[in-house]
MARVO-908927 format. One record per residue (C-alpha): x, y negated, z negated. Coordinates in steps of 0.2 Angstrom, whole numbers, padded with zeros to 4 digits, always signed. Layout:
# MARVO-908927
XYZ
...
//
This chain:
# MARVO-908927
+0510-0462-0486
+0527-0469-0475
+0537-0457-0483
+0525-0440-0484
+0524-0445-0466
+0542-0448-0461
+0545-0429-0470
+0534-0421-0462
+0538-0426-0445
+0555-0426-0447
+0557-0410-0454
+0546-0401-0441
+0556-0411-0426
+0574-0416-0431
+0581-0400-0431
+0599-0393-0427
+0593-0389-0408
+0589-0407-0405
+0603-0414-0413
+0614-0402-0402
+0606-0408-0385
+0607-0426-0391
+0627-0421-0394
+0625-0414-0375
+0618-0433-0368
+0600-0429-0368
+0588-0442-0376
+0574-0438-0389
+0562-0451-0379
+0546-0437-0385
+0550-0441-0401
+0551-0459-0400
+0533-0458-0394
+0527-0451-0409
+0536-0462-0417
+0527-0476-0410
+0512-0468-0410
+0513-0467-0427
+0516-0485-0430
+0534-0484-0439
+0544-0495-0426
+0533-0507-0430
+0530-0504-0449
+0538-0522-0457
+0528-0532-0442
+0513-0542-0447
+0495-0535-0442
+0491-0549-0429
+0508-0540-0420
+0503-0524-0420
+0512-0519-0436
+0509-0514-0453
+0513-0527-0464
+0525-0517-0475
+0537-0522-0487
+0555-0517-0487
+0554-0507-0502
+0538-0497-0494
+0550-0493-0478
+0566-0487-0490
+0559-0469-0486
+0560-0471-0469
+0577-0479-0468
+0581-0467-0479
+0575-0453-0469
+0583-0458-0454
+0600-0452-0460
+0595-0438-0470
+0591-0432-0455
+0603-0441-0442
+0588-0446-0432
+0598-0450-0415
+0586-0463-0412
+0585-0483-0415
+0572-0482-0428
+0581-0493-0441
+0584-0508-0427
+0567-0509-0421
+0561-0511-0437
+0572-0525-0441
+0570-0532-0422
+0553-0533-0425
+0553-0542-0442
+0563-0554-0437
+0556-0558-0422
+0538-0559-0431
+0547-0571-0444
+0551-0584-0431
+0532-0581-0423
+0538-0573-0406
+0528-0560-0399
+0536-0543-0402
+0538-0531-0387
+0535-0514-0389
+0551-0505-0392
+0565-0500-0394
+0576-0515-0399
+0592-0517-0402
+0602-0531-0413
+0617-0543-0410
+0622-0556-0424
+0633-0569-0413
+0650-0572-0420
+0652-0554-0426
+0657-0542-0413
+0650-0555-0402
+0654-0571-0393
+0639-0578-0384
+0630-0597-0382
+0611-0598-0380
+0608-0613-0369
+0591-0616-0376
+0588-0629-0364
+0587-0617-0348
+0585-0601-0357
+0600-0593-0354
+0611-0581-0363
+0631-0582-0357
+0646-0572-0368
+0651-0555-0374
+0647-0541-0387
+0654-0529-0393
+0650-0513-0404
+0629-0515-0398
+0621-0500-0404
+0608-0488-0393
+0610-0502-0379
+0608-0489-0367
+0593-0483-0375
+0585-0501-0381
+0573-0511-0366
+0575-0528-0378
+0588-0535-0389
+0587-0548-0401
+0602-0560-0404
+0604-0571-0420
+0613-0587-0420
+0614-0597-0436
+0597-0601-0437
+0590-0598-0418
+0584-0581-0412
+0582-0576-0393
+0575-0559-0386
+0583-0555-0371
+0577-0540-0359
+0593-0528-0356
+0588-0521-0339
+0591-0538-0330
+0602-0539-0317
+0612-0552-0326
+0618-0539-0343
+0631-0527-0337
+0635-0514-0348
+0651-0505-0352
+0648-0488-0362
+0653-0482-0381
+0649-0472-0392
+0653-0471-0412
+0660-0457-0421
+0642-0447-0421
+0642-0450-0403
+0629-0464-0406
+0627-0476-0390
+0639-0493-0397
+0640-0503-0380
+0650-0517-0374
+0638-0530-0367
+0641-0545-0355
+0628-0558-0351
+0629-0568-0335
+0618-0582-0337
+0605-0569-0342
+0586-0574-0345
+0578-0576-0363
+0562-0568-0364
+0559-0577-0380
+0567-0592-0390
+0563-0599-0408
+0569-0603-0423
+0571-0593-0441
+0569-0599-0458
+0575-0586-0469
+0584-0591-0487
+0599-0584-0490
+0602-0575-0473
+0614-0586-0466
+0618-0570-0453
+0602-0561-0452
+0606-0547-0443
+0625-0543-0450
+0615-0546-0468
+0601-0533-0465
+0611-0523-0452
+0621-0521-0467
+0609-0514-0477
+0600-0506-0464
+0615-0492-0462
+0618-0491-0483
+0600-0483-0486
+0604-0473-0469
+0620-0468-0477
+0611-0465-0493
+0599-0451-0484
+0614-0446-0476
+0624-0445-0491
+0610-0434-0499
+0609-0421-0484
+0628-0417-0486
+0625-0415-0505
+0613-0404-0505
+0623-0392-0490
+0635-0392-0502
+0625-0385-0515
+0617-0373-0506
+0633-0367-0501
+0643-0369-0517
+0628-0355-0525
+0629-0346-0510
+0648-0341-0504
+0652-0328-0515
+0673-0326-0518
+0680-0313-0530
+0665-0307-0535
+0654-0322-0540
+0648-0339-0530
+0662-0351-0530
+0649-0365-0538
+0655-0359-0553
+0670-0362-0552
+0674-0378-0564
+0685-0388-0553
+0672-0387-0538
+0657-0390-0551
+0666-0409-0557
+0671-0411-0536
+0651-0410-0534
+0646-0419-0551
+0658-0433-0544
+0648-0435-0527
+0633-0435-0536
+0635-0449-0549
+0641-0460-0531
+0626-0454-0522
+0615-0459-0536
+0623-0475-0538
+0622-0480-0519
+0605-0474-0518
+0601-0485-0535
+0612-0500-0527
+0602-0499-0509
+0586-0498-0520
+0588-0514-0528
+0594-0525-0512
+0577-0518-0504
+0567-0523-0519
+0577-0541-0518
+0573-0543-0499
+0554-0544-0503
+0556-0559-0518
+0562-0573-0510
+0569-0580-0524
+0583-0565-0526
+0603-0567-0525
+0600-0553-0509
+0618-0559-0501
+0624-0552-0518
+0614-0536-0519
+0617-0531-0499
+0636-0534-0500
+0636-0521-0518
+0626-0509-0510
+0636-0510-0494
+0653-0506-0503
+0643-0493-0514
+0638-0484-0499
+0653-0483-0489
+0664-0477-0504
+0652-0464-0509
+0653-0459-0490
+0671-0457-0492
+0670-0448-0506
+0656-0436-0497
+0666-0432-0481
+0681-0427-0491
+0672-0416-0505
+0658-0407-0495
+0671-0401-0482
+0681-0394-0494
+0668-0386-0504
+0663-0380-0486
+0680-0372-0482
+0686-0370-0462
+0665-0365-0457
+0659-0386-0461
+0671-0391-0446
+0664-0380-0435
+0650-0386-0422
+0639-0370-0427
+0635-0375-0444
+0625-0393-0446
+0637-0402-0459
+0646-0412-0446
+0631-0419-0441
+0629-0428-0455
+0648-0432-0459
+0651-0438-0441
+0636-0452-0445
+0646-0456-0461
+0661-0459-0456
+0653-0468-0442
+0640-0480-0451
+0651-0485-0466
+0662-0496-0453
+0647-0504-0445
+0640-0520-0448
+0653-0522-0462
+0664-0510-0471
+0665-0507-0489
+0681-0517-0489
+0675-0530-0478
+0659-0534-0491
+0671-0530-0504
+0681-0545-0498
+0664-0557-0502
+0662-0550-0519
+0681-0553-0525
+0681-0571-0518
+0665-0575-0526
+0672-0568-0542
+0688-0577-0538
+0679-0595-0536
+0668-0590-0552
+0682-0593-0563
+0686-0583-0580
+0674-0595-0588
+0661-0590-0575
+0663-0571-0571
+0652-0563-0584
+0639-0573-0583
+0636-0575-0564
+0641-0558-0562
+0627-0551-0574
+0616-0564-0568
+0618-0557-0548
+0622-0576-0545
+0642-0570-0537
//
């Protein structure tokens, strides 16, 4: 139901004309509306909070969705915001939220005593956008309200031209402080930030493949369409394999985040490094299959690629996961390798 929802919605809104005036500063705050309306910020959120109650694995459309169709709003942060501020039994505002996992892109102390943020962040996506964010600290978890007078705000933007804001926090005021209990999320929003942007990449990922295609059958070159030209038919059989692998890889993670006895660190960090390689490897072969028009600002494919390049970085590059699943495999041993590694124990 999520996901015959998300498609038709997306496809009759998300079109090339709003992704152009959201390229030219203006803000898609009609379809956020309809969003909420719709009850999809709030979709992981208990019902007694004015959510749905659904699992991860029912909202893998939706994430997915979002990059398929470069949605240039904070769908994917809200959902997490409000999960996690549900798990630790805060009241969750009504959105949009943003996410800040402290000691990542961010130095800050929560002086639970007087309810008072004080530090820095850095790289804070749609801050601009957001009214709350929530900031994780090993186990604590505060909401803080980003129009006070006490957050000042110094402008970014990401490759796609997504709002990633440095933040600084004056003695600002917590709306809400608690604590979470969540097993095997020692960094709750790195960890499901993390996978938040692989299913994104994965509908992103998608979208560029199938531009591809359709352009591959349709530009015809010396008499015939240049799909069927043997060395771009393996260029494109080559991005599909790593599409369909990420998309599996981010499948499985999901599916671990609902049973909480799962190795998820494990299956975030392989999805992660699946995603950003396969996005690598979509930027480069669907432009060239694409020629000098995929470059250009009148066809849509950058739309899509700019997101790529952009969200494989963010919360973690492939490299950077990468880096946890050598070490793992490092402290394994020879003796242990095989059997943690097929055991998703790493």
């Amino acid at each position: 139901m999520i996901a015959a929802t998300v498609e038709r919605l997306f496809a009759e809104q998300v079109d090339k004309a709003l992704l152009e005036r959201f390229d030219a500063g203006k803000t898609a705050e009609d379809l956020w509306q309809q969003l909420a309306e719709l009850g999809l910020p709030l979709a992981l959120a208990p019902e007694n909070a004015g959510g749905s109650a659904a699992r991860w694995q029912e909202i893998g459309p939706l994430l997915w969705a979002i990059g398929y169709w470069q949605l240039p709003l904070p769908l994917g942060e809200t959902l997490l915001g409000a999960w996690l501020l549900a798990k630790a039994g805060l009241e969750v505002p009504e959105g949009p939220i943003t996410l800040i996992q402290e000691g990542r892109q961010a130095q800050l102390h929560i002086d639970k005593q007087r309810n008072r943020v004080d530090g820095a962040a850095g790289n804070v996506p749609w801050s601009r956008t957001c009214h709350w964010a929530v900031i994780t600290q090993c186990d604590q978890i505060a909401l803080i309200d980003l129009r006070q007078a006490t957050v000042q705000r110094q402008p970014g933007s990401n490759f796609a031209g997504e709002e990633r804001d440095h933040l600084t926090f004056t003695q600002a005021a917590c709306q809400a402080l608690g604590t979470l209990e969540l097993p095997g999320l020692g960094e709750p929003v790195w960890q499901l930030g993390a996978l938040l942007r692989a299913c994104s990449i994965c509908g992103a990922l998608e979208a560029a493949l199938d531009m591809a295609v359709n352009h591959a059958n349709e530009r015809v070159q010396f008499g015939r369409p240049i799909g069927r030209q043997q060395a771009i038919q393996q260029q494109l059989a080559h991005l599909a394999g790593a599409v369909a692998s990420a998309r599996m890889t981010a499948r499985i993670a999901l599916q671990a985040l609902d049973d909480p006895d799962s190795t998820l660190d494990f299956d975030i960090a392989v999805a992660k490094v699946c995603a950003g390689e396969a996005a690598s490897l979509a930027c480069s072969v669907t432009h060239q299959v694409h020629g000098a028009i995929g470059f250009t600002h009148e066809h849509r494919l950058h739309f899509a690629t700019r997101r790529l390049w952009s969200w494989r970085e963010e919360f973690g590059s492939d490299a950077q996961w990468a880096q946890v699943l050598g070490k793992a495999a490092i402290s394994a041993g020879a003796a242990g390798f095989w059997r943690e590694l097929s055991t998703r124990s790493l």
